[in-house]
Residue frames as a rotation matrix with the C-alpha (Angstrom) as fourth column:
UNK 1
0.205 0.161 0.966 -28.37
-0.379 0.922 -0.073 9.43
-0.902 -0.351 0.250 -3.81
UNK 2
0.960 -0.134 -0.244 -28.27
-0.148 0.495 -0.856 8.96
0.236 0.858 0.456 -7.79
UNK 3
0.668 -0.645 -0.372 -24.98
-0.590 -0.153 -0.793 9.95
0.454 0.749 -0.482 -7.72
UNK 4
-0.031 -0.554 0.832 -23.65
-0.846 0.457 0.274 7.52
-0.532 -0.695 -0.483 -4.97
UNK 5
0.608 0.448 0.655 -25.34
-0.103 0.863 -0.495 5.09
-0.787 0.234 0.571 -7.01
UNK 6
0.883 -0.462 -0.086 -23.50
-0.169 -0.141 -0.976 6.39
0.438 0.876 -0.202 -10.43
UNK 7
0.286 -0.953 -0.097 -20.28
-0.755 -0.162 -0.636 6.64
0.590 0.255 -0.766 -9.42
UNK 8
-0.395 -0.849 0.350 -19.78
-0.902 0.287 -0.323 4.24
0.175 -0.443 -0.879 -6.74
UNK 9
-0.040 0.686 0.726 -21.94
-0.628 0.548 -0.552 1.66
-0.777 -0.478 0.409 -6.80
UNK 10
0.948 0.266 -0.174 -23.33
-0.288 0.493 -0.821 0.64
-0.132 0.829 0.544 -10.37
UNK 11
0.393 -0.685 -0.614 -18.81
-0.753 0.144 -0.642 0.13
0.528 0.714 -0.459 -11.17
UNK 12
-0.538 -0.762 0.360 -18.21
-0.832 0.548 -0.084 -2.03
-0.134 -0.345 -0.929 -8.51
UNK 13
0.451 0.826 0.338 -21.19
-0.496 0.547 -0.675 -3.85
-0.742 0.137 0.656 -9.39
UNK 14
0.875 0.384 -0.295 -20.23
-0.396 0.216 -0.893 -4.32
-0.279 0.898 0.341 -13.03
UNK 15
-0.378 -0.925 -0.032 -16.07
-0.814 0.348 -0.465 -5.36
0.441 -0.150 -0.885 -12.03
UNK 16
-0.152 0.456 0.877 -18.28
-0.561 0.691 -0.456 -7.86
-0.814 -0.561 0.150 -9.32
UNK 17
0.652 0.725 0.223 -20.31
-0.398 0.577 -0.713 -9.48
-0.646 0.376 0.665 -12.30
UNK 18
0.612 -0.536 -0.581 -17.35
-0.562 0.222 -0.797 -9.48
0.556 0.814 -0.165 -15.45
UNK 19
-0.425 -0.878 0.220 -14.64
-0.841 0.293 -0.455 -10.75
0.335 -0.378 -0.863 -13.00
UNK 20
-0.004 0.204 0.979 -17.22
-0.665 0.730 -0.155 -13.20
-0.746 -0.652 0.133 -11.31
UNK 21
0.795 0.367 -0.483 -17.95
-0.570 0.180 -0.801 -14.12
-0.207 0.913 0.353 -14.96
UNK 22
0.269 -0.894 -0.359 -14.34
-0.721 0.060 -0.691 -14.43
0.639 0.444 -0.628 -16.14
UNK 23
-0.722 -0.403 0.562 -13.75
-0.668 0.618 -0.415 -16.89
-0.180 -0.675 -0.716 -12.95
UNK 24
0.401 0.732 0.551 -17.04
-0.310 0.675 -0.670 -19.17
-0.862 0.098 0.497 -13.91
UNK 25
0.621 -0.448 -0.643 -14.79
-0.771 -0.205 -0.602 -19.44
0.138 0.870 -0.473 -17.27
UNK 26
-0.083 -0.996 0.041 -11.60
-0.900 0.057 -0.433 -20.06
0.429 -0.073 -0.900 -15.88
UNK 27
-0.207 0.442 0.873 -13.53
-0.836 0.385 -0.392 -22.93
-0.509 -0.810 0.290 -13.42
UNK 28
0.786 0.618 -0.010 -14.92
-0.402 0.500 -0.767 -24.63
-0.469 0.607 0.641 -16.67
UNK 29
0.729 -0.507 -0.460 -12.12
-0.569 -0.075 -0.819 -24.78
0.381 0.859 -0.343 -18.15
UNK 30
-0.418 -0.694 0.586 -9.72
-0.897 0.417 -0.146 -26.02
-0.143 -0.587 -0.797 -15.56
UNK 31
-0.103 0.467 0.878 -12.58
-0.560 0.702 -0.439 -28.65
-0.822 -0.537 0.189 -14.86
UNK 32
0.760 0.585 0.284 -14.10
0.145 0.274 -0.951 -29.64
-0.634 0.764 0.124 -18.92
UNK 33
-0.418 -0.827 0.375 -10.60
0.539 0.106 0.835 -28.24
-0.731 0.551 0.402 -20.65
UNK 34
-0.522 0.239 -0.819 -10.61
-0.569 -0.813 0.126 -25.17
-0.636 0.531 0.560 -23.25
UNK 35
0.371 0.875 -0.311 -12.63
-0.208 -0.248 -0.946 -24.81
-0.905 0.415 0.090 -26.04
UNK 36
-0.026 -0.461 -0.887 -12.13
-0.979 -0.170 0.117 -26.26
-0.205 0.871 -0.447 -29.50
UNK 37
0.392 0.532 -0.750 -12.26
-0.707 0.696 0.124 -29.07
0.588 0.482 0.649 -31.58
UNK 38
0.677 -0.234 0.698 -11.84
-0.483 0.574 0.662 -32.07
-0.555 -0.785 0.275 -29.20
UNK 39
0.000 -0.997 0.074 -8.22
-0.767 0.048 0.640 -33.92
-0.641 -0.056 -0.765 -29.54
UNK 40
0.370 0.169 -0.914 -7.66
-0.621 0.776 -0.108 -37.35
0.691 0.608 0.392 -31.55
């Protein structure tokens, strides 16, 4: 059972969470516009 957990589980978990991340990003941005000092 660990090892179902180790090997197949715990990485798709942790591709699930960075990618969901990396789209909650991309989302902000589209919506609020990147990051940095704000135009003139």
């Amino acid at each position: 059972m660990f090892a179902l957990l180790a090997i197949l589980i715990w990485p798709v978990i942790a591709v699930g969470v960075v990618g969901g991340y990396g789209f909650l990003v991309w989302m902000w941005q589209l919506i609020f516009g990147p990051p940095g000092p704000p135009s003139p």
